[in-house]
C-alpha positions in Angstrom: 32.0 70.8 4.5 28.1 70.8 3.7 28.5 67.7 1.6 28.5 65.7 3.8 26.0 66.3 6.0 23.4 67.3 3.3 24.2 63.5 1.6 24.0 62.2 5.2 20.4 64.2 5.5 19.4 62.8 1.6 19.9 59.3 2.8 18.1 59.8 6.2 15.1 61.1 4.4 15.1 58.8 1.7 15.3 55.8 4.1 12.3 57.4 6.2 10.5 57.6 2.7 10.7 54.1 2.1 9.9 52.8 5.6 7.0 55.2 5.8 5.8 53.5 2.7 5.5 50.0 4.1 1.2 49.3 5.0 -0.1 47.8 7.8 -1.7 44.8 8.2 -4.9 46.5 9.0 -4.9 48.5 6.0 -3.6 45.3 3.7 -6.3 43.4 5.5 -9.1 46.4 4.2 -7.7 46.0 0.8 -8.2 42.4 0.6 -11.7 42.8 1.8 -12.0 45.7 -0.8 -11.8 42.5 -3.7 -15.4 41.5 -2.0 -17.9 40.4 -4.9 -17.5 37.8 -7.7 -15.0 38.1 -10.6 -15.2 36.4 -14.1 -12.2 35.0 -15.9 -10.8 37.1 -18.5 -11.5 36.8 -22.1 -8.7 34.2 -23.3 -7.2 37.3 -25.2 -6.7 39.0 -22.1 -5.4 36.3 -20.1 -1.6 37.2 -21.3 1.5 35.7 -19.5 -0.2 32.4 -18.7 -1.5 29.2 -20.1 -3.3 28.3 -16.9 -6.9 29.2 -18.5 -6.4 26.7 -20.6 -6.6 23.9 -18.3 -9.4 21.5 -18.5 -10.7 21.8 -15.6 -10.8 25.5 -16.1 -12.1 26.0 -19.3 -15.8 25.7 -18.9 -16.1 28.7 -16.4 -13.9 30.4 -19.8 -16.4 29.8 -21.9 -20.1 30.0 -19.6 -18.9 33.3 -18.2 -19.3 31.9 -14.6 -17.2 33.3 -11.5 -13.6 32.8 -12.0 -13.0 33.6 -8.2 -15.0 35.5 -5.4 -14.0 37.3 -2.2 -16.3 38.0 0.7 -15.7 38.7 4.3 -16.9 35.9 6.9 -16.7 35.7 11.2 -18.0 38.9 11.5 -15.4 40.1 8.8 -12.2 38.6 11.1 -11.6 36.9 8.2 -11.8 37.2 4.3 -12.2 33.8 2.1 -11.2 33.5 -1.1 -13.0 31.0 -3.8 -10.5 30.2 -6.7 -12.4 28.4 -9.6 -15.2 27.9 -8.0 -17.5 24.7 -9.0 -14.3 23.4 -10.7 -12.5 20.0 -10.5 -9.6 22.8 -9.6 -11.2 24.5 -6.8 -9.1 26.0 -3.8 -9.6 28.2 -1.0 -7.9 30.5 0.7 -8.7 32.3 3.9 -6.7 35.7 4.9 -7.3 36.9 8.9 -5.5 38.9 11.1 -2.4 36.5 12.9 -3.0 37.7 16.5 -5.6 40.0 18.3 -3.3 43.2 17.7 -3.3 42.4 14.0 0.2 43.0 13.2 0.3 40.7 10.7 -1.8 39.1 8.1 -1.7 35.0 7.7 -3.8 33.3 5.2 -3.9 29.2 4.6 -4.4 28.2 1.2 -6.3 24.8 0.6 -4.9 23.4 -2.7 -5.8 21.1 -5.1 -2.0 19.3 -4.6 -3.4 18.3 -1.4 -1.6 20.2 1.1 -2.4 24.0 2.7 0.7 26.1 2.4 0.5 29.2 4.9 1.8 32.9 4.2 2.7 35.9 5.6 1.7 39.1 4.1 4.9 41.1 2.7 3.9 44.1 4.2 7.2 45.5 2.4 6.2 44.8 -1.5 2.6 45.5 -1.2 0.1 48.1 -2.0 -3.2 49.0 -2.4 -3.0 47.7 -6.2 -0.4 44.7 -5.7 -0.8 42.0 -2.5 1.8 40.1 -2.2 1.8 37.0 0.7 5.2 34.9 0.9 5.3 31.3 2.7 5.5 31.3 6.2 8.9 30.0 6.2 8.5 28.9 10.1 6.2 25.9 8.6 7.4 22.6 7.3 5.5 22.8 4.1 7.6 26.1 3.2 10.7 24.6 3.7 9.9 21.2 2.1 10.4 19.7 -1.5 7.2 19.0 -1.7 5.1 20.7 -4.6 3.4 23.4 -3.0 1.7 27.6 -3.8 5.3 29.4 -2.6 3.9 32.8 -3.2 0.2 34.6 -3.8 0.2 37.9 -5.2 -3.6 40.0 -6.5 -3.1 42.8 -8.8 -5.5 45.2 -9.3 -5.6 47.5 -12.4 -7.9 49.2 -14.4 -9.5 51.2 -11.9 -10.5 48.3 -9.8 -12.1 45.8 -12.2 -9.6 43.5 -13.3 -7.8 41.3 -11.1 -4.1 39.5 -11.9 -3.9 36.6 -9.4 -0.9 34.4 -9.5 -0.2 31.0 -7.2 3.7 30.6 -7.8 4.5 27.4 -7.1 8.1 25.9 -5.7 9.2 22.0 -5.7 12.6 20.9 -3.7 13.0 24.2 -2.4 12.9 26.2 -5.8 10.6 28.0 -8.2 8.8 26.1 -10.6 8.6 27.0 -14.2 4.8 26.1 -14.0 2.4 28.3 -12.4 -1.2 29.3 -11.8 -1.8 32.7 -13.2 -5.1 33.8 -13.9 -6.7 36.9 -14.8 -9.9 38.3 -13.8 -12.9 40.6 -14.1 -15.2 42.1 -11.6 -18.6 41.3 -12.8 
């Protein structure tokens, strides 16, 4: 007779543990800002899962040591921009700000070198404080197109805050891609 009611209290709590687990987009947004400061690309050694490093374009900034990717807050921190490759025939941009004045959710626009600017929504479900994970804003034409575009941007930070996993998964006619940009950073 107590079966059932203490499985029917297990599930309750566990499903309260996982929806009290979900962030914010306040504290998501003071995590993004928390990647502030200039970051180096890995050694090629440490740059494992990935062939992107190898690029062309990218290779230089491998081999002079110079910023890989920088975050800093701008308008008054409303917003926080990131600089992929910097100085790079392969530079992007991507800028992360609150989506309305109550900041319930986080947007960001990314400004790609396949000349287009996929938008995303923060997954306020899969991320932490060490993994940020923003999907395509499904609502926008790009997201739903066939065109080659970023379909996904997640930052993952490990070893106690100085290195920095950064992919830009990329979808064509509505599917992932084999090929992505995954990159792998230091704090300088």
């Amino acid at each position: 007779m107590f079966k059932p009611a203490l499985s029917f209290l297990l599930v309750c709590t566990l499903s309260f543990s996982a929806h009290a687990e979900d962030v914010d987009a306040f504290t998501l947004y003071d995590w993004m800002a928390s990647l502030g400061g200039e970051w180096t690309l890995s050694p090629a050694e440490k740059q494992t899962g990935t062939d992107s490093y190898k690029h062309e374009a990218v290779l230089p900034l491998l081999k002079t040591n110079a910023t890989g990717i920088s975050f800093k807050s701008i308008g008054r921190n409303s917003t926080v921009q990131e600089d992929l490759l910097p100085n790079s025939p392969k530079q992007m941009v991507t800028m992360y700000h609150c989506k309305d004045l109550e900041c319930n959710m986080i947007k960001a626009t990314h400004y790609c070198v396949k000349m287009n600017q996929p938008e995303f929504i923060a997954n306020l479900s899969l991320s932490t404080k060490e993994r940020m994970v923003f999907d395509c804003d499904m609502s926008t034409e790009l997201c739903n197109s066939d065109e080659d575009h970023v379909h996904q941007i997640i930052h993952e930070i490990s070893d106690k805050g100085k290195h920095l996993k950064s992919s830009y998964l990329s979808w064509e006619n509505k599917k992932p891609k084999a090929e992505s940009s995954i990159y792998h950073f230091d704090r300088k």
